[in-house]
N, C-alpha and C positions, 0 to 999 in steps of 0.2 A: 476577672481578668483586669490587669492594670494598663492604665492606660499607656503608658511605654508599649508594652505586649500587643496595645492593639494598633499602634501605629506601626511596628515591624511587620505585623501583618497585612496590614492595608496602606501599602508607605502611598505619602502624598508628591504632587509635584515635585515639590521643595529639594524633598527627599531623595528621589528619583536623579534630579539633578545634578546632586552634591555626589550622589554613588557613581554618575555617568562621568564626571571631572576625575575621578579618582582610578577610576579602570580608563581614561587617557590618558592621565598623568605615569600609570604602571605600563602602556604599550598596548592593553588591548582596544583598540579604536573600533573595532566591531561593535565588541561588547558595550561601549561608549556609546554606541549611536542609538543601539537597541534602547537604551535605557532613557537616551534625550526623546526617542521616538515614544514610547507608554506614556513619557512627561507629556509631550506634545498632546494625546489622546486624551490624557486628561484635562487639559486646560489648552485646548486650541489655541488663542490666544499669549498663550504664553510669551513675552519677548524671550527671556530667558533661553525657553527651548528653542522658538524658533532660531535667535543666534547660534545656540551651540550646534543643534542637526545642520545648522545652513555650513558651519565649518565645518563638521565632520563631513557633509555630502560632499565642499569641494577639497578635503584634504584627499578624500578615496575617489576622486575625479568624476564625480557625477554633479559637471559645472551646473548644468543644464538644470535638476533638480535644486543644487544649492541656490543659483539666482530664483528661484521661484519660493524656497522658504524665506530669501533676504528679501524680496519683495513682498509678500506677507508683514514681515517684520517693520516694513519701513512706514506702510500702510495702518500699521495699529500702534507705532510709534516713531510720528513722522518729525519728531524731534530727537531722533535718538542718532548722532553723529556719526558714531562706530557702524552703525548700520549701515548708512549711508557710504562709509570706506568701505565696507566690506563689500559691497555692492557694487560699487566702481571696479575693487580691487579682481571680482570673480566677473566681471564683464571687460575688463583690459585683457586676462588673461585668455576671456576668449574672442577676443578681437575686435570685442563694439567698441571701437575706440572714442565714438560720438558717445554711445549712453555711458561708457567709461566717466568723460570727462564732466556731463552732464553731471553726475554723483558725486562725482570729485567735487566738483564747486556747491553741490549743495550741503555735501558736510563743511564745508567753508565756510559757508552761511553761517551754518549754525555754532562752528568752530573757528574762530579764523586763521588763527598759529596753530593749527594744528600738523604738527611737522610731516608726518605719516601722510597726511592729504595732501600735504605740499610737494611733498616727493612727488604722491603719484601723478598728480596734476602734472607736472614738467614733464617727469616721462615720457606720457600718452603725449603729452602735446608734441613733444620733439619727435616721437614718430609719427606723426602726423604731418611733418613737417612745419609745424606752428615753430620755429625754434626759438623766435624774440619773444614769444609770448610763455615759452618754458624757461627760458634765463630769467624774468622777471619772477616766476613761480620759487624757481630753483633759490632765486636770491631771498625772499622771502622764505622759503623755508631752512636756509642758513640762518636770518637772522632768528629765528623763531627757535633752530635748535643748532648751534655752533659748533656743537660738541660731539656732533653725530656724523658719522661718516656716509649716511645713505642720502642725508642733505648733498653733501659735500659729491655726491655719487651725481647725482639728479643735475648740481651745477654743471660740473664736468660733461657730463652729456649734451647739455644746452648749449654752454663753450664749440663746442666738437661742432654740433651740427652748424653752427654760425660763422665757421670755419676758425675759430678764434682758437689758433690748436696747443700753445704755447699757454694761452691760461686755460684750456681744460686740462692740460700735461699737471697745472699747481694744483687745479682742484684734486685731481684723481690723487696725486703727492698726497694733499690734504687728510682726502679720504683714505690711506695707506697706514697718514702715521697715526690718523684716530685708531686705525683698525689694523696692524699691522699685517693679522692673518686672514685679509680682506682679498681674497684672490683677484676679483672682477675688477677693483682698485688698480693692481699692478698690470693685470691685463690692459683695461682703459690708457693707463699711464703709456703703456707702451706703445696701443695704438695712436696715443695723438702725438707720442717723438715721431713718428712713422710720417705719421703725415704733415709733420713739422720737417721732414726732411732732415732726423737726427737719430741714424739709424744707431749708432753703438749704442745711445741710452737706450732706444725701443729695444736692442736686444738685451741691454743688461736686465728693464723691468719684465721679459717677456720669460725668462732665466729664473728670477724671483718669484714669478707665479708657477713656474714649473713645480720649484722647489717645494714652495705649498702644497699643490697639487698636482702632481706628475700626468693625473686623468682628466684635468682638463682641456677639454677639446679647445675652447678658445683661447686657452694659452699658446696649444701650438700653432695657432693659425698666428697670433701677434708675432710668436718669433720666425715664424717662415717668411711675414709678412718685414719683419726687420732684417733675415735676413734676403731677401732681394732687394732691400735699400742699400744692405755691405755690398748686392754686387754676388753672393754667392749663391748661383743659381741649385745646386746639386742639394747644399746643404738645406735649403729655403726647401726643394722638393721634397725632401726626407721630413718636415715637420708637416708639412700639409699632408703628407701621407698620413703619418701619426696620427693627428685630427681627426682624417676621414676614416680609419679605422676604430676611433673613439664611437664618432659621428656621423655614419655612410651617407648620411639624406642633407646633409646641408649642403644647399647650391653653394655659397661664397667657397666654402671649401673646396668644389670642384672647381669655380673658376678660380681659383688663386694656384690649386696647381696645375691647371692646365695653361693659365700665363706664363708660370714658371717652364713646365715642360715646352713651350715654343723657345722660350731665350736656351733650351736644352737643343735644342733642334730636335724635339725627338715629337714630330710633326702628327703621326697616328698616336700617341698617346694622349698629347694635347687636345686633340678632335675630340677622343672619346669623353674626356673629360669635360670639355664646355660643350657639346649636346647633352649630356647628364646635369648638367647646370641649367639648361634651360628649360631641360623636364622638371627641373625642381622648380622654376622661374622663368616661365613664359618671356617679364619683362624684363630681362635682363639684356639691355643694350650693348653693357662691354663684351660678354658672349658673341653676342651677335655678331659684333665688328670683329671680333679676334676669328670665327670660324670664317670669315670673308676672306681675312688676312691669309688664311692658311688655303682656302680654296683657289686664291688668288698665286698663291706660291707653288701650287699644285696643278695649275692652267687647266682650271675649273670654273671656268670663266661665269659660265650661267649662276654656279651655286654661290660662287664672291658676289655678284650682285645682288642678288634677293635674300640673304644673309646684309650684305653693306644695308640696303633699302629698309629693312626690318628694324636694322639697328637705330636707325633715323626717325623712323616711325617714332620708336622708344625714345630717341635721344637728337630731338634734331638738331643740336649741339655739338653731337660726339666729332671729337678731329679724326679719331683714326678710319672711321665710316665715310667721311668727306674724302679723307687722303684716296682710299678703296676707290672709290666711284670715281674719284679723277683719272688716276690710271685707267680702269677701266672705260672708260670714256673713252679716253686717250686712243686708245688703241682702237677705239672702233671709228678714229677720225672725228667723232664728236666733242669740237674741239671748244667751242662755246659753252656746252655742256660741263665738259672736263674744267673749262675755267671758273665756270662758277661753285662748282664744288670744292676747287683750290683759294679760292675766294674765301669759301664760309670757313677753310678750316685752316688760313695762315693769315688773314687778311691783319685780324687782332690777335695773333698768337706766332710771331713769328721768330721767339727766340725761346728756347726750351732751354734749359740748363738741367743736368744729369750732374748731383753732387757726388764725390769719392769722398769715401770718411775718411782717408788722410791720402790726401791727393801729392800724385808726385807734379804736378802741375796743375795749371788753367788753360785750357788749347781752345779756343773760336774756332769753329769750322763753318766755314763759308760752306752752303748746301745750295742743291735748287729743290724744287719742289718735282719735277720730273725723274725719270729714273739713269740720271748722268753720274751721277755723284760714287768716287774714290771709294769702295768696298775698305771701310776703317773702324770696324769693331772690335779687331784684333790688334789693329794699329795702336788706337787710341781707346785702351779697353776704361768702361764705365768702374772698374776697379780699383782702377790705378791713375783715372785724372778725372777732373771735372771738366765737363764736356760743358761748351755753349755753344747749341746747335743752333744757327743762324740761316732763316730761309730768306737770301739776302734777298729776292726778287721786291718782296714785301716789305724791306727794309722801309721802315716810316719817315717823316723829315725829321732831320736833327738827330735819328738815331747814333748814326756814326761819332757823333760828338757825344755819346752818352753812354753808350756800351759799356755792361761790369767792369771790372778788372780780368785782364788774360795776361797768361804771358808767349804766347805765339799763336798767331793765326795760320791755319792750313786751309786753302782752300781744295774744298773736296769737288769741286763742280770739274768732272775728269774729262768730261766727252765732250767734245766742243760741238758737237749736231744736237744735244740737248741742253745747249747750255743759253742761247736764246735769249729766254724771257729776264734771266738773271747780266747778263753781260754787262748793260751799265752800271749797273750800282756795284758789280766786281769791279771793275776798271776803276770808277770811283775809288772806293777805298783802299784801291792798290796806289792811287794815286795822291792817296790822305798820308800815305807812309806812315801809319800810326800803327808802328811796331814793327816787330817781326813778320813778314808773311811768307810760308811756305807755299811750294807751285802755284806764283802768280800767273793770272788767268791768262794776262796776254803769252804766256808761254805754252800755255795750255790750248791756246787756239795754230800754233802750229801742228798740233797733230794729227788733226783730219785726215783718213784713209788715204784721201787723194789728194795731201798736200805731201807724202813720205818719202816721192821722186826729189822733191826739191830740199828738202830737211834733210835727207839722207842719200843722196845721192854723189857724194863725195866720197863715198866710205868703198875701199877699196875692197874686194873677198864678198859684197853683198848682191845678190840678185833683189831686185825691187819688182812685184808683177806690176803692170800697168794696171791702176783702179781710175777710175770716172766716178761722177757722180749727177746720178740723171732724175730732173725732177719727176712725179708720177705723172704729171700731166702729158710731159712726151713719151713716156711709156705707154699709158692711155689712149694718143694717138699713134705709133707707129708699132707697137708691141715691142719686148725687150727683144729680141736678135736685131729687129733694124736700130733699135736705137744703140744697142753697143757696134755694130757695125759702123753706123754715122760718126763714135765716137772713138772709131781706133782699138775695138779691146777687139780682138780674134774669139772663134770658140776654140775649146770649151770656157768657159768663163762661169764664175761666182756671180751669185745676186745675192743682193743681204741690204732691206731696209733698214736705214740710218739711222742709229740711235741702236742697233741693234749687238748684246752681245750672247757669249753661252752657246752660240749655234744657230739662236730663234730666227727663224727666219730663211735661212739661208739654204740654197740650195744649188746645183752644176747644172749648167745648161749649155747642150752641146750632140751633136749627130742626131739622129734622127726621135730619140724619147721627147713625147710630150714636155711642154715646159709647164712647170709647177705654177700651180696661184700664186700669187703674189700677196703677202702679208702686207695690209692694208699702212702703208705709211705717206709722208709728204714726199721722200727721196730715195733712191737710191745707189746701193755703188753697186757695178757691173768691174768685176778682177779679172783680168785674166789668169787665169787657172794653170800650173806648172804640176805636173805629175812627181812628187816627191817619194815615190814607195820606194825603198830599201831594196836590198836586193834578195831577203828575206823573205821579201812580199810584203811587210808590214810595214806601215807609215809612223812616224814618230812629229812629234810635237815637242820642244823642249822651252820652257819658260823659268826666264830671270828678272828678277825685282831689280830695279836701282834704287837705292836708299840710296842719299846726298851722292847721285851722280855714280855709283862703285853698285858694278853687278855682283846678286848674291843668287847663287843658283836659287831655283823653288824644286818645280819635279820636271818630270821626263814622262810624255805617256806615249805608248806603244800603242799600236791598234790596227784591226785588217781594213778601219775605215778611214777613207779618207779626210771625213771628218771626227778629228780626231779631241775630244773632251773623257779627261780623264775620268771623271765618273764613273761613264758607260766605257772604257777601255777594257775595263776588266784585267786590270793588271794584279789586282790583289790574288790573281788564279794564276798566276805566271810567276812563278822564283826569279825565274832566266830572265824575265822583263824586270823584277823587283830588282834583281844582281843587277842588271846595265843601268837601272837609274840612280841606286849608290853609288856607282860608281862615278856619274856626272855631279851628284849631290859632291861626292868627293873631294873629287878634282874635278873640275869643270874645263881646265885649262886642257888638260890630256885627253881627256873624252871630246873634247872639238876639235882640238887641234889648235895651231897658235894663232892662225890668220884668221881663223874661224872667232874666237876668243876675242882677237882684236878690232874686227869687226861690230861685236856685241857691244864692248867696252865704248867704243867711238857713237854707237849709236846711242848709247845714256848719254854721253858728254853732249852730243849737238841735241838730245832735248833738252837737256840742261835744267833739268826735271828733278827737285827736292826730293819725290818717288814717283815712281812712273815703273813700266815693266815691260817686255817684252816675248812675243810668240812667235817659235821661229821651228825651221825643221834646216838639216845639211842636203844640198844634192852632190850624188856623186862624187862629182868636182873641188869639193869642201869650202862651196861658198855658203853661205847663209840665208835661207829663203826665207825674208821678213814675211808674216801673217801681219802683225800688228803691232807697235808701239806706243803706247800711250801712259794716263794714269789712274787708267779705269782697271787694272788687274787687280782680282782676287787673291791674298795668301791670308790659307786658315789652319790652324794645327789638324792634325788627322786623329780619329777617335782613337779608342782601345782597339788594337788587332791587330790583321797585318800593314797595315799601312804606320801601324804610330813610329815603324822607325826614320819616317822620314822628320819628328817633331823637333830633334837637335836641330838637325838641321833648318828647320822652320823658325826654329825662336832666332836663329843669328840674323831674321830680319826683323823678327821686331825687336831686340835688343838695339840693334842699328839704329831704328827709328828712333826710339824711345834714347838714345845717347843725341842724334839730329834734336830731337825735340828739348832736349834741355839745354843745346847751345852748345 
């Protein structure tokens, strides 16, 4: 027997090796491992084997095993560097980020430019939140290999976390053009325009990683994520769907569209979405606060605070958790409370700016931090202007003399019973004349419920009910009948705390039914109540916006209750109610009549109100029963259904506005 002959049949190590790379290199990796595993048996010891079974264990995912062959390995060859990566490299992936980095730096030691180690080094550390100490790694392993785009990967990452987002946008660039069909490159790229507040490039690179690869999941979260920076809330929810379908278990995915689905209003969709985000993610603070948001919208009072409270926990930072707890506060008269929570989250944060990628303007909107503020997202959509949201209360010194550039300020502070804490620093700047201002505030303080006898009591065709306004403390002592008694309003009469609109609150008090609790506030107004039913039997409500002073109808709602919000009207089950309110959307002049008409028109002029709006009903006699004038009215397009045909109609106010706002 020759000895060729007797080595095929007794093959050594060596041998065994060289056949285990060769059936990896053809696909069979089983067959591969068998064959490093005989090696290993025979020469325990082996580096060789132990490196190739320790990659074959974690290429077939048995981490666990592969870190205990590379541990062996590194033990009988504690100079061998690649061990030492590979070791790091299968303890990042399984999450020791500490024994990660510990291995990282020790094939360092032994390697120093070793680019591969440099990468991972920055990586681990940037998630770890090290980010200054993975920019110096990441820099180092640029200079160490220049030419490589996973250097160029590693920097970009360390950029990002350090919020430096403009140069990890060049790195990611960098890493793209080494690598053209570098998917996670144009991904990255996209997410740091994003957060660079430069959404058309975040969508063009988000588009280019599509391209590559259509299935990857983090592609479509960059372009949903760019596109809610366009502003297009519908489109952005269609890719984070995408994603989650790639990807069902990743938390960000759920919370990016369940952010999205709140800017949709589509409120139970949203829910379900950020509680599946925070099954996947315990810590996820912006959950938190966004499911407050929505509990708190849904007068869910209990679950918006201990949702707001958790998020804090997590984030005791978070503005929109601050914001949460103030109101809630608020309301429950804890009013010290409520300020120091408006404290932590406008104190140093009191101008937001919301960029449009090709704005038809720059608008200032004076805001308070209470819940007073002009209903203006459809006014001044984040689409179509760059918004600078201005919580002027907290306005700094010398701010006023520093403000970006705008070109018309609107003040949105509508309700003068929550407008308060904000008043002087309005007056102020209204008083700086530094530009345009839309419904300057001192106009905005005659509209007070129970200032509407004096503002509008000229106007010939109007019935005005007699309103008061009565602190709680003398309700406290004499109960509300003596105190609207003491104050002139007859029963039956309206109660409705201050600052209140939508209905909250409000309730008839009159004959012999128990009177209702009273919603916990500093004030109240006490109405006298005028019977306005139809002859029908049904009560009607009709509301007009004034844009620059000129009434443009909105809707008409019908209803068997006297209080009547269109909402709960239920008029979308009524043709016969939908027919009578095109017909005022129409002609408004003929469905009121002319003194009726003229009466509305006189009462936009004497608020003399940039926009302002009014709620009104006809009695009998065709005069005009004022509810309310101010510049706190809602107008919003109506979804798909039967309501959308009122939206022509609907756009001729914000068209109006949007022609007011450019002058």
């Amino acid at each position: 027997m020759t000895a060729n002959a007797l080595r095929l049949e007794t093959p050594d190590a060596e041998s065994l090796l060289e056949a285990g790379l060769a059936r990896h290199q053809a696909g069979d990796a089983a067959g591969a491992a068998a064959l490093f595993v005989e090696a290993l048996s025979m020469e325990p010891d082996n580096a060789t084997a132990l490196y190739l079974l320790g990659l074959a264990r974690f290429e077939a995912g048995a981490a666990v095993e592969a870190e205990r062959l590379i541990e062996r390995l590194t033990a009988v060859r504690p100079s061998h560097a690649e061990a030492h990566l590979a070791l790091a490299n299968i303890r990042h992936w399984r999450d020791d980020r500490a024994g990660a980095i510990a291995a990282y730096r020790r094939a360092l030691e032994l390697s120093p430019i070793h680019a591969l180690a440099l990468q991972g080094l920055s990586r681990v550390l940037a998630e770890s939140g090290d980010h200054a100490g993975a920019l110096a790694v990441a820099e180092a392993a640029c200079a160490a290999a220049p030419g490589d785009a996973a250097t160029h990967m590693a920097l970009a990452a360390a950029l990002r976390g350090l919020g430096e987002v403009l140069e990890a946008a060049d790195a990611f660039a960098t890493a793209a053009m080494l690598a053209p069909d570098l998917v996670a490159a144009h991904v990255g790229r996209s997410l740091a325009h994003s957060d660079a507040g430069e959404p058309t490039e975040a969508r063009d690179c988000a588009e280019r990683a599509l391209t590559l690869d259509p299935d990857f999941a983090e592609a479509w979260l960059a372009l949903g994520t760019a596109l809610r920076g366009l502003h297009e809330p519908q489109a952005a929810s269609e890719a984070f769907e995408r994603a989650l379908a790639l990807v069902p278990d990743r938390a960000a995915f759920h919370l990016n569209l369940g952010l999205v689905l709140i800017e949709l209003q589509r409120a139970a969709d949203a829910q379900k979405h950020l509680v599946r985000a925070l099954e996947l993610d315990p810590t996820n603070a912006v959950a938190e606060a966004n499911l407050s948001s929505l509990y708190y919208r849904a007068d869910r009072k209990d679950l918006a605070k201990a949702h707001a409270l958790r998020a804090l926990a997590l984030d005791p930072n978070l503005m929109s958790a601050h914001q949460n707890l103030a109101a809630l506060l608020a309301e429950e008269q804890d009013h010290d409370g409520a300020r120091a929570h408006r404290d932590r989250a406008y104190a140093t944060r009191n101008l937001l700016v919301t960029t449009a990628a090709k704005p038809l303007g720059r608008v200032l909107l004076l805001s308070t931090t209470e819940s007073g503020n002009t209903p203006d997202r459809y006014l001044i959509p984040p689409s179509l202007y760059t918004r600078l949201l201005w919580f002027i209360e907290y306005a700094a010194p010398g701010q006023m003399d520093e403000l970006p550039p705008y070109d018309v300020a609107f003040n949105a502070i509508g309700d003068e019973d929550l407008a308060g804490p904000t008043a002087a620093n309005a007056a102020h700047f209204a008083e700086l004349g530094a530009g345009r201002l839309l419904n300057p505030p001192a106009k905005i303080a005659r509209t007070r419920r129970d200032l509407a006898g004096a503002l509008f009591g000229h106007i010939d065709g109007l019935k005005i009910p007699r309103t008061v306004r009565i602190e709680a403390a003398e309700i406290a002592v004499h109960g509300v009948r003596e105190a609207a008694r003491r104050a002139g309003v007859p029963e039956p009469f309206l109660v409705r705390p201050i600052g209140s609109h939508g209905g909250k609150g409000l309730f008839v008090v009159g004959g012999d039914a128990p009177d209702e609790p009273l919603t916990p506030a500093s004030a109240y107004y006490l109405t006298a109540y005028e019977n306005f039913r139809g002859a029908d039997g049904l009560f009607r409500k009709y509301r007009m916006i004034f844009v620059d002073r000129q009434p443009i109808p909105y809707h008409l709602a019908i209803s068997p209750s006297w209080m009547v919000h269109y909402e709960s009207s239920g008029m979308d089950l009524h043709p016969d109610r939908l027919a009578e309110e095109m017909r005022f959307l129409e002609d408004p002049a003929t469905a009121l009549g002319a003194e009726a008409m003229a009466a509305v028109t006189e009462i936009g002029a004497a608020m003399d109100l940039d926009y302002a709006g009014i709620d009104f009903s006809l009695l009998p006699d065709g005069r005009v029963l004022l509810f309310e004038a101010n510049a706190t009215m809602l107008a919003h397009p109506e979804a798909e259904g039967p309501l959308a045909h009122k939206n022509p109609f609907i756009e001729r106010i914000f068209a109006a506005f949007r022609a007011m706002l450019a002058g």
